[in-house]
C-alpha positions as CSV (number, residue, x, y, z in Angstrom):
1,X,6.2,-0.8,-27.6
2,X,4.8,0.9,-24.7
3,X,7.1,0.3,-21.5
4,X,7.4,-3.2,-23.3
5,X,4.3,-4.8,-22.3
6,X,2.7,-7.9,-23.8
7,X,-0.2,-9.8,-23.3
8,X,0.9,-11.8,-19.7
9,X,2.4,-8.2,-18.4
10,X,-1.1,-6.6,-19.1
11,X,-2.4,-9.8,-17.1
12,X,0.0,-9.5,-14.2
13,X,-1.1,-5.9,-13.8
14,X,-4.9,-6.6,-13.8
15,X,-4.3,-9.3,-11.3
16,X,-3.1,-6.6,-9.3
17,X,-5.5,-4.3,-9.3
18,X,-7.9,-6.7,-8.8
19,X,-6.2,-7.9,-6.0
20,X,-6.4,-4.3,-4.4
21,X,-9.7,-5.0,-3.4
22,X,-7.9,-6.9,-0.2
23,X,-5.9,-3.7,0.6
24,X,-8.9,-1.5,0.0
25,X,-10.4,-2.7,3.2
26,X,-8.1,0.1,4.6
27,X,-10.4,2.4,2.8
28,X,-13.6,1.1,4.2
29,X,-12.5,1.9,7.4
30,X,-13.0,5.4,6.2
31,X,-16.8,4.3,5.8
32,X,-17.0,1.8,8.7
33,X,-16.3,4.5,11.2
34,X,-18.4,7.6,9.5
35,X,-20.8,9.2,11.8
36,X,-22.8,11.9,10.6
37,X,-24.5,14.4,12.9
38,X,-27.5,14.0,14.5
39,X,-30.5,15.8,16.1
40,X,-33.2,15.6,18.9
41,X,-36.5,16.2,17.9
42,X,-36.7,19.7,16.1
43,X,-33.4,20.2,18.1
44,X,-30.6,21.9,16.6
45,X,-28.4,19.6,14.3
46,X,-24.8,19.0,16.2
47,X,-22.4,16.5,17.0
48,X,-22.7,16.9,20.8
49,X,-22.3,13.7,22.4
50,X,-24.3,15.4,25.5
51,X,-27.6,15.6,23.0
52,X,-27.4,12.0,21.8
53,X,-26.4,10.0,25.2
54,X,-29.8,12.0,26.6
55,X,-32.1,12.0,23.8
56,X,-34.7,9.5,23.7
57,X,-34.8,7.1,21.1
58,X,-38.2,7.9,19.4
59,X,-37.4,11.5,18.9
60,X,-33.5,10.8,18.0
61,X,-32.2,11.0,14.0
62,X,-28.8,11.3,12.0
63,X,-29.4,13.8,9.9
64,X,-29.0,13.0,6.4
65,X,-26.5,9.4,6.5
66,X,-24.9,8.7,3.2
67,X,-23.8,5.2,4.3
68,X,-24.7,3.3,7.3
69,X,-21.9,2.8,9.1
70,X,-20.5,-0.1,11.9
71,X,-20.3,2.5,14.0
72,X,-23.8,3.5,13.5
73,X,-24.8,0.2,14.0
74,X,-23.3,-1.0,16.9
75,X,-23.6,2.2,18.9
76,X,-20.0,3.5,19.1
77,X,-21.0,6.7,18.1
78,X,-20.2,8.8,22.2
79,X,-19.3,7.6,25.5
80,X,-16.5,5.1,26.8
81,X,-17.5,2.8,23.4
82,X,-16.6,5.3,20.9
83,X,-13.0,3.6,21.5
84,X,-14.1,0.5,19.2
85,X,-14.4,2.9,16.0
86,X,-10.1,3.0,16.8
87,X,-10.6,-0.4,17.4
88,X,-11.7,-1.7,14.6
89,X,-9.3,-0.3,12.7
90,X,-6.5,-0.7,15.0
91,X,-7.5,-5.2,15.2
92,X,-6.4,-5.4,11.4
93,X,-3.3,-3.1,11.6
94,X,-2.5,-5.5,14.0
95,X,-2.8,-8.5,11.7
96,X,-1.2,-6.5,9.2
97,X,1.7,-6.4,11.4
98,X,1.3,-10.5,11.9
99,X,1.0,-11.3,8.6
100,X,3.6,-9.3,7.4
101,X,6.0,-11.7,9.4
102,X,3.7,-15.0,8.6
103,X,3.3,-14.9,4.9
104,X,6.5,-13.8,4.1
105,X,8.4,-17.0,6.0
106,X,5.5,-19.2,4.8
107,X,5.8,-18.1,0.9
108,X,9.4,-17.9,1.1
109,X,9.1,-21.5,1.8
110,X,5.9,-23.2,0.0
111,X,5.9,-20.9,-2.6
112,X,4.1,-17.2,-4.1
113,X,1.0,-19.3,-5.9
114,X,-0.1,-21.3,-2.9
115,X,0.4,-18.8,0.0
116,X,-1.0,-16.1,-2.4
117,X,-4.3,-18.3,-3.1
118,X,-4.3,-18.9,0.7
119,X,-4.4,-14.8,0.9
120,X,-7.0,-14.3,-1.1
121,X,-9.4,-17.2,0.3
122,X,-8.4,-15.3,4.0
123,X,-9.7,-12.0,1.9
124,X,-13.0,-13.4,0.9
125,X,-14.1,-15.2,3.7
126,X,-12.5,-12.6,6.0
127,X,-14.5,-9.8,4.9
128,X,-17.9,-12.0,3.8
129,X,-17.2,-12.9,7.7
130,X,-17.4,-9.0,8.5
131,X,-20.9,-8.7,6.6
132,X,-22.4,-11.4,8.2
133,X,-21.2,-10.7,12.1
134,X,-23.8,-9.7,14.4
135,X,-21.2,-9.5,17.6
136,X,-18.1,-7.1,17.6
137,X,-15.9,-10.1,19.0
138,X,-16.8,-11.9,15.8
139,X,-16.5,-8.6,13.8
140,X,-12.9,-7.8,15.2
141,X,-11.5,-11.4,14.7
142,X,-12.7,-11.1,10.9
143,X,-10.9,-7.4,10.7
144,X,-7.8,-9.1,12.3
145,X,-8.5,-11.8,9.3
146,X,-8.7,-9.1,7.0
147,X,-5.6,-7.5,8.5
148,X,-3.6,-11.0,7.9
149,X,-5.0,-11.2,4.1
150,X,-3.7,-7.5,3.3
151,X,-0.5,-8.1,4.5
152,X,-0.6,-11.3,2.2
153,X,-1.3,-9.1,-0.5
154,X,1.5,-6.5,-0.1
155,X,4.2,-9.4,1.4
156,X,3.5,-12.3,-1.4
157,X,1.3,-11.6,-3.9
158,X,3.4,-7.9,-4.7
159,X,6.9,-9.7,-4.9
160,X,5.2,-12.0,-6.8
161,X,3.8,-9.5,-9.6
162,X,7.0,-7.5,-8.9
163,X,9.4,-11.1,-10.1
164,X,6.8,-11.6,-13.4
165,X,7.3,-8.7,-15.1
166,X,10.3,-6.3,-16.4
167,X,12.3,-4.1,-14.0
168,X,11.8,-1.1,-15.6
169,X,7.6,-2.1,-15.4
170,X,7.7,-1.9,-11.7
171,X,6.8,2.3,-11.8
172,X,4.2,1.7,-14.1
173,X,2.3,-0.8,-12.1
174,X,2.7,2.5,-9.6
175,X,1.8,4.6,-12.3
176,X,-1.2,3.2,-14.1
177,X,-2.5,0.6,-11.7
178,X,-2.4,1.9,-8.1
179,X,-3.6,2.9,-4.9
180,X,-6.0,5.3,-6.1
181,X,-8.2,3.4,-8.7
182,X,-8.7,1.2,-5.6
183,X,-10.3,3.7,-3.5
184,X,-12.2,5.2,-6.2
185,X,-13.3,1.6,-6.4
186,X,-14.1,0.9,-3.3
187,X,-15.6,4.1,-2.9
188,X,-18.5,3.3,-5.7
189,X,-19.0,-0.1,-3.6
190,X,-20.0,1.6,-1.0
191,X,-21.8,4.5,-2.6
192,X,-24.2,2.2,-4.7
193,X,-24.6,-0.4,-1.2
194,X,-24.8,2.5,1.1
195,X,-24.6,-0.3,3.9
196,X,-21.5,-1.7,5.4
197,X,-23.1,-5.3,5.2
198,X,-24.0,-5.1,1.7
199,X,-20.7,-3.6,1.3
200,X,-18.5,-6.1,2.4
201,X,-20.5,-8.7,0.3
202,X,-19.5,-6.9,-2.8
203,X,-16.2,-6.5,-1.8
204,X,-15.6,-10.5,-1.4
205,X,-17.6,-11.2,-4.8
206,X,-14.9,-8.3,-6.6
207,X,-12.0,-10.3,-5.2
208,X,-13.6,-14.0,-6.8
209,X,-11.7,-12.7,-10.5
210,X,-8.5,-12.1,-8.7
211,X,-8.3,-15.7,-7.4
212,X,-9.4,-16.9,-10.6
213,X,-6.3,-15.1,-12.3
214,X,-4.0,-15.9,-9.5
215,X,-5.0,-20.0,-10.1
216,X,-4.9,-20.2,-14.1
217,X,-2.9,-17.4,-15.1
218,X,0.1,-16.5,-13.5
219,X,2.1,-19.2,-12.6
220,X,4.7,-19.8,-9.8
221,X,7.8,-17.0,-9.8
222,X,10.0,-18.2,-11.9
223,X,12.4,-16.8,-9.6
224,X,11.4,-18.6,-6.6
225,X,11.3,-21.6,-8.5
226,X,15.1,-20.7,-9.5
227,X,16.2,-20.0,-5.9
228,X,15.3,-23.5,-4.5
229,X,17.0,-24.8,-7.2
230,X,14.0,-26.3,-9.2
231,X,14.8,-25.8,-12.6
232,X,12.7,-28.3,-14.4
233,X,9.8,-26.5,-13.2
234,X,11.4,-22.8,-13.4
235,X,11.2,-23.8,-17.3
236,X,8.0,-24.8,-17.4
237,X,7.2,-21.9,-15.6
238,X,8.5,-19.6,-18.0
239,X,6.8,-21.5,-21.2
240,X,3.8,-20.7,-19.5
241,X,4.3,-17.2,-19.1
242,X,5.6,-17.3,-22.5
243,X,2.7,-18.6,-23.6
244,X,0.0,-16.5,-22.4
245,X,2.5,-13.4,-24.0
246,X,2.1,-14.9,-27.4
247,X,5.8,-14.9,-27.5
248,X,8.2,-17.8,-28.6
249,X,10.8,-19.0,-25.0
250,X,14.3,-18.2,-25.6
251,X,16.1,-19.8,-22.6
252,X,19.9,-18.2,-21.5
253,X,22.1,-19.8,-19.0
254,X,21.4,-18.4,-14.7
255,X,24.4,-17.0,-13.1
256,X,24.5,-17.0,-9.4
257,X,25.9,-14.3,-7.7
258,X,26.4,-14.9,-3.6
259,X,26.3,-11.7,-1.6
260,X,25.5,-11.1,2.1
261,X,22.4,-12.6,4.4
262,X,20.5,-10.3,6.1
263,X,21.9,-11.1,9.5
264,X,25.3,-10.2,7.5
265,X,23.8,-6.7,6.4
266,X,23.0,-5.8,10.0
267,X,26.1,-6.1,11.0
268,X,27.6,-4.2,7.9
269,X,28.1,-0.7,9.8
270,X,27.4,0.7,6.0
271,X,24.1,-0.8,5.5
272,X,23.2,-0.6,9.2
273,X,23.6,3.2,9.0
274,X,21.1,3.5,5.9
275,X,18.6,0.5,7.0
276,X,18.6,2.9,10.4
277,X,17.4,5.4,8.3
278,X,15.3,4.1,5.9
279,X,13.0,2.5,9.3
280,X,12.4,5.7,10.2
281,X,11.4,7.2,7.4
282,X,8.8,4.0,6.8
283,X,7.5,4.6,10.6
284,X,7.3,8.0,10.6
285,X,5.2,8.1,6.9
286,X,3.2,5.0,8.0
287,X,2.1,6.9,10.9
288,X,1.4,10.1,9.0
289,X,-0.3,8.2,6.2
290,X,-3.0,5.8,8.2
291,X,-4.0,8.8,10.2
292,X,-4.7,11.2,7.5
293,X,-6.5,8.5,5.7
294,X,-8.6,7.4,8.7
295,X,-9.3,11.2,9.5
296,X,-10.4,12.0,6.3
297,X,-14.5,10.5,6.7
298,X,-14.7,14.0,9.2
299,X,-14.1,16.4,6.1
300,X,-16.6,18.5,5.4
301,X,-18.6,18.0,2.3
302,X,-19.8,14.6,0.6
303,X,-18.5,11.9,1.7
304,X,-18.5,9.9,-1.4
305,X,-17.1,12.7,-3.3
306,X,-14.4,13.5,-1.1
307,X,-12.7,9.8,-1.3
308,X,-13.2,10.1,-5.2
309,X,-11.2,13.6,-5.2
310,X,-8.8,11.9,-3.1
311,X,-8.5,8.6,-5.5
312,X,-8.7,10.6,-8.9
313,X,-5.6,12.7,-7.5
314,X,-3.7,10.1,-6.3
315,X,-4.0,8.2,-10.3
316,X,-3.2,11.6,-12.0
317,X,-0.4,12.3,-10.0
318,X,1.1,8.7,-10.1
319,X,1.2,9.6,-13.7
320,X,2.6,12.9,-13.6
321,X,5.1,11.4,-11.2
322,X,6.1,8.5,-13.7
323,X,7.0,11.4,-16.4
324,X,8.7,13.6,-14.2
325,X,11.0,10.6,-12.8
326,X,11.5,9.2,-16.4
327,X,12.0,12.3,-18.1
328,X,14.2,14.7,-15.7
329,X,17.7,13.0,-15.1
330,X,17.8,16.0,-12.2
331,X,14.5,14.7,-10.5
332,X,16.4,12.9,-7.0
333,X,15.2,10.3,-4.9
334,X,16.3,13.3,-2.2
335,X,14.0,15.8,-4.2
336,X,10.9,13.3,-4.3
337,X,11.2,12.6,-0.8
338,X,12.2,16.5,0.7
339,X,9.9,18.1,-1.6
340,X,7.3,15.4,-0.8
341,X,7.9,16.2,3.3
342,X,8.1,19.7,2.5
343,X,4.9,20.0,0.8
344,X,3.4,17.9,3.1
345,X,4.1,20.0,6.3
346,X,3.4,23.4,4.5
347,X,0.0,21.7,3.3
348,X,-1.0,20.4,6.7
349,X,0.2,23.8,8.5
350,X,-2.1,25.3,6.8
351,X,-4.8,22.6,7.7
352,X,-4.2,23.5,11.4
353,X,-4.3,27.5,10.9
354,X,-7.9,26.9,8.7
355,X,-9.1,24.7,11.9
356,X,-7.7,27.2,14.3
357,X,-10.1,29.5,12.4
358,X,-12.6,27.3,12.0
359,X,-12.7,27.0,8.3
360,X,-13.8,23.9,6.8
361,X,-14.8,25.3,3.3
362,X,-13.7,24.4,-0.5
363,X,-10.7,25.5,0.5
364,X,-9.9,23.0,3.1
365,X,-10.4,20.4,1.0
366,X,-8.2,21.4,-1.5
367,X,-5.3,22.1,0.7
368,X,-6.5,18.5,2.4
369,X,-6.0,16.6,-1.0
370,X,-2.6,18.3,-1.9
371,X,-1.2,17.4,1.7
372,X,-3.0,13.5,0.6
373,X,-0.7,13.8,-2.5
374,X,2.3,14.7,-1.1
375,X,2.0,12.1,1.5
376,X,1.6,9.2,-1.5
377,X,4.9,10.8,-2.9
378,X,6.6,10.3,0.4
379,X,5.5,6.6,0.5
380,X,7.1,6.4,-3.5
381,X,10.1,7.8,-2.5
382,X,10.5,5.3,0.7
383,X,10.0,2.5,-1.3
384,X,12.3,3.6,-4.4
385,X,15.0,4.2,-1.7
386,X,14.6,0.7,0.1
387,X,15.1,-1.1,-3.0
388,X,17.8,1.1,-4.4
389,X,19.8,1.1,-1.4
390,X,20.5,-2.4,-0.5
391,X,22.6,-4.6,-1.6
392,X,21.7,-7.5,-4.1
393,X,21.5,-11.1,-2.3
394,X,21.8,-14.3,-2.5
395,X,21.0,-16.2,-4.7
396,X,20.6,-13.3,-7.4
397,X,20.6,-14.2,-11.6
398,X,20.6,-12.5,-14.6
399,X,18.9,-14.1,-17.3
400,X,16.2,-14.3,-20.6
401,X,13.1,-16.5,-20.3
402,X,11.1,-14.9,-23.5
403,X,11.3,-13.9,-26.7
404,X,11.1,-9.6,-26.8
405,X,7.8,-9.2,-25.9
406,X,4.5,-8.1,-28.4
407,X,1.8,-6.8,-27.6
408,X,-1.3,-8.9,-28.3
409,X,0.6,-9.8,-31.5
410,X,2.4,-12.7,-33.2
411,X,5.4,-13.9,-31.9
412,X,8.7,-12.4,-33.4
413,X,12.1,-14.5,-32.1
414,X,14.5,-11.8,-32.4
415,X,17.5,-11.1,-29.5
416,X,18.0,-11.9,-25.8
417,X,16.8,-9.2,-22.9
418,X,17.4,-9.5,-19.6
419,X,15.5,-9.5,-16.1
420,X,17.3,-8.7,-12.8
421,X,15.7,-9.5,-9.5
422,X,16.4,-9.5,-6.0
423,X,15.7,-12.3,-2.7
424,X,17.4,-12.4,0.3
425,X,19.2,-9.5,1.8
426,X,17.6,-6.9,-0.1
427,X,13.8,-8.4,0.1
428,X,14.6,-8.9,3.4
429,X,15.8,-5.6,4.3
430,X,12.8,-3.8,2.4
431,X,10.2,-6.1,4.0
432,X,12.1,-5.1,7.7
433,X,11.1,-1.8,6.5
434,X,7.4,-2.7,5.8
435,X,7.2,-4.3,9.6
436,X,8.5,-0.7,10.7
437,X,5.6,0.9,8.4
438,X,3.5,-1.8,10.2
439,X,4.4,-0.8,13.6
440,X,3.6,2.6,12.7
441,X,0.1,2.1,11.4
442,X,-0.9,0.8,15.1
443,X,-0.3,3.9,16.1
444,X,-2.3,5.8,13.8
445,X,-6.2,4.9,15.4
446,X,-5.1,6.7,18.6
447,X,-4.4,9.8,16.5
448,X,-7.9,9.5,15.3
449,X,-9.2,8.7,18.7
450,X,-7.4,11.5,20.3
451,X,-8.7,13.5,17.7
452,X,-12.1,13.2,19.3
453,X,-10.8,15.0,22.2
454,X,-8.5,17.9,20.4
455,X,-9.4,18.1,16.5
456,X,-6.0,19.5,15.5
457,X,-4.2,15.9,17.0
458,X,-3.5,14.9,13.7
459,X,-2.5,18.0,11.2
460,X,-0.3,18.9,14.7
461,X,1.9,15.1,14.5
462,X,1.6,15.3,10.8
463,X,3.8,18.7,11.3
464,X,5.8,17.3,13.9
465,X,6.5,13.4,12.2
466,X,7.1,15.6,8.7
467,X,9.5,18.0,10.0
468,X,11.4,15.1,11.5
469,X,11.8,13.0,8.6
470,X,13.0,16.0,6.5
471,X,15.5,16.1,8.6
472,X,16.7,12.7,9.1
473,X,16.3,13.1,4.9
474,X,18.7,16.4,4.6
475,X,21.4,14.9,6.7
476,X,21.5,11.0,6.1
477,X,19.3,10.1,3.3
478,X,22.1,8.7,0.3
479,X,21.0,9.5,-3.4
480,X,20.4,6.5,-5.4
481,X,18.7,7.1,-8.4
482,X,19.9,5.6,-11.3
483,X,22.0,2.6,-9.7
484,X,22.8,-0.2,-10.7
485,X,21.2,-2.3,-8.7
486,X,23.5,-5.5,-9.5
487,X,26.3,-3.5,-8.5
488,X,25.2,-1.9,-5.3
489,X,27.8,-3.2,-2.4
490,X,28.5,-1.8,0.5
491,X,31.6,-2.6,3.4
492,X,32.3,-2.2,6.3
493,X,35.0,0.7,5.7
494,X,33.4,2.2,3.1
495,X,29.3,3.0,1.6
496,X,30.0,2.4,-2.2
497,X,26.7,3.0,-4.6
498,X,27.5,3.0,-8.3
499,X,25.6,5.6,-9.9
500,X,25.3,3.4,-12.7
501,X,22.0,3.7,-15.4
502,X,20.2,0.7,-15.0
């Protein structure tokens, strides 16, 4: 059986692709902030901001908009207000950054299924809010909305996806259902709207399936349910799951296994020293990452065509990357994350000779999408690290709830398998490391906005940021694939990780 997948896996990974549609606000940024060039009159076609602050209105014209834009429409197109197109993306990396903090506490303590239906109400009415605002203070209070539902998304609703399926599932979620069918998606939205209004409407409607599957079919984390020490309804939880599998429910006795608190791993000099590192890696790509992404809408070429390029790319190389990772025992968490910086810096070098030059042909592009790729990798390899460097917490179980899956198929009892998960010191550790990637998001709308002034601002701190973090990565950056991530312990003396197969 493929990767072991039955019929509430397959579930579970269209809930989160569905769910994607919260996160892909990121991507209509791209849109929101497109500005296309204009002309006066029978005047030359240009982007000179001299030409449109004089030109009067009955003989000014974009020439040619593929999608009308927020920018477009609220005027922050030259002048002292072509700050807000930073600003609008820079409100919801802000609530990004809140929400990170918010939802976690608030689902570590109610619960994944209510705060993650909470999230995805905040989506909907967050971005119907940003169709239907005619003011930018209501517009930025629904992006900060927006900002708080994403964060949701990534915070709850991934640890919650993450804690209902199999361990060895997690890559292909990151394979097969990913970052890249959602901007293709999202992408189409906008190409068949061609409006940001209309756009955002479509956007809210897309996410209505996602709560529907997040209220009747996945039920709360078993895990979570386990943790606060709620067994009867851990059981029913898993009969549920069971259920919707087609598979018969096997229970198998929880072991509890105490382990350090975050505070604890802190303190450990051990952990510290690679938590120290694995922060700056997560700031410096989440920096690197939003600004390419927001500076991509100023390619040349189609706009719509360029953001499917970039999405088509990202899926086909989530899938090679799956392969490579699965079938080359030699293929490193150090070699992902090196060759990723590497690739990334030579790629965006080049990007800043071509615009030195002032090249912005087919070859651009290219070179553009392979620095795009090598960035994704980078985030991979951050996140693959996180988890595989800290320790397990507290309270951690081994244990069986179903039957060996089958795939829309009768159910066969036959033996036990086994699910491991993490929750305190090691989800809290890796979500200190998403509040570092948040931190450095808020930084990447100035690099856009300074791109305004000096066009190579962002290929030049790409370079800079990348070379950096290859560093940091050469000298510091501990090898952990293949641990065993019940087994990974570190003390204060002495940085132990098994290199165990999982």
């Amino acid at each position: 059986m493929f990767y072991d997948i039955n019929r509430f896996h397959l579930c579970a990974f269209i809930t989160w692709q569905l769910v994607n549609f919260a996160v892909g606000q990121y991507i209509f940024n791209i849109f929101s902030i497109h500005v296309p060039k204009w002309k006066c009159g029978d005047g030359p076609v240009t982007n000179n901001c001299t030409i449109y602050q004089n030109c009067p209105k009955n003989d000014f014209s974009f020439v040619d908009p593929v999608f009308i834009s927020v920018a477009m429409d609220f005027d922050w197109v030259c002048g002292s207000s072509i700050y807000y197109q930073s600003f609008f993306s820079l409100i919801q990396y802000l609530g990004v950054l809140v929400g990170t903090v918010l939802f976690g506490t608030l689902s570590d303590r109610f619960g994944r299924k209510p705060i993650g239906i909470l999230v995805i109400l905040i989506a909907i009415f967050s971005i119907l809010g940003t169709g239907f605002a005619r003011s930018r203070h209501v517009l930025f209070t629904a992006r900060f909305f927006s900002g708080l539902s994403i964060a949701g998304v990534l915070v709850v609703i991934c640890a919650w996806i993450m804690e209902s399926i199999l361990s060895h599932q997690r890559m292909v979620i990151r394979g097969f259902f990913n970052w890249g069918w959602t901007r293709v998606f999202i992408t189409a939205v906008c190409f068949l709207t061609r409006e940001w209004r209309s756009a955002s409407y479509v956007c809210a409607a897309c996410l209505l399936p996602a709560l529907l599957m997040i209220v009747f079919i996945i039920p709360e984390s078993a895990i979570w349910l386990h943790s606060k020490g709620r067994t009867t309804e851990m059981i029913e939880s898993e009969i549920f799951m069971a259920r919707i599998a087609g598979v018969i429910y096997e229970p198998k006795e929880h072991k509890i296994i105490q382990s350090k608190t975050f505070m604890e791993t802190i303190k450990t000099k051990g952990l510290f020293r690679k938590l120290s590192v694995l922060w700056i890696m997560w700031f410096f790509v989440a920096i690197c990452g939003f600004a390419n992404d927001l500076n991509s809408n100023t390619l040349a070429g189609n706009l719509y065509l360029n953001q499917v390029l970039f999405g088509i790319l990202l899926v086909f190389s989530k899938i090679l990357l799956l392969f490579v990772d699965s079938k080359y025992e030699n293929f490193k968490r150090r070699t992902l994350h090196q060759g990723s910086q590497a690739g990334m810096i030579l790629c965006f070098a080049i990007l800043a000779a071509f615009l030195y030059n002032d090249y912005h042909g087919v070859g651009f592009l290219i070179v553009y999408l392979l620095g795009t790729m090598f960035i994704e990798y980078t985030w991979d390899a951050v996140y693959l690290c996180a988890i595989e460097s800290m320790e397990i917490a507290s309270p951690a179980c081994r244990r069986a709830p179903l039957a060996p899956p089958t795939f829309f198929g009768p159910a066969i009892p036959t033996t036990h398998w086994e699910r491991r998960w993490w929750t305190s010191s090691r989800a809290s550790a890796t979500g200190s490391c998403s509040l570092m990637a948040r931190i450095g998001s808020l930084l990447a709308p100035f690099l856009t906005y300074a791109n305004t002034w000096w066009p190579p601002a962002v290929y030049i701190t790409v370079i800079v940021l990348g070379t950096i973090n290859l560093s940091i990565s050469y000298f510091f950056l501990q090898e952990t694939k293949n641990v065993n991530l019940d087994e990974v312990h570190v003390d204060d003396d002495e940085e132990k990780v098994p290199m165990m197969t999982r």
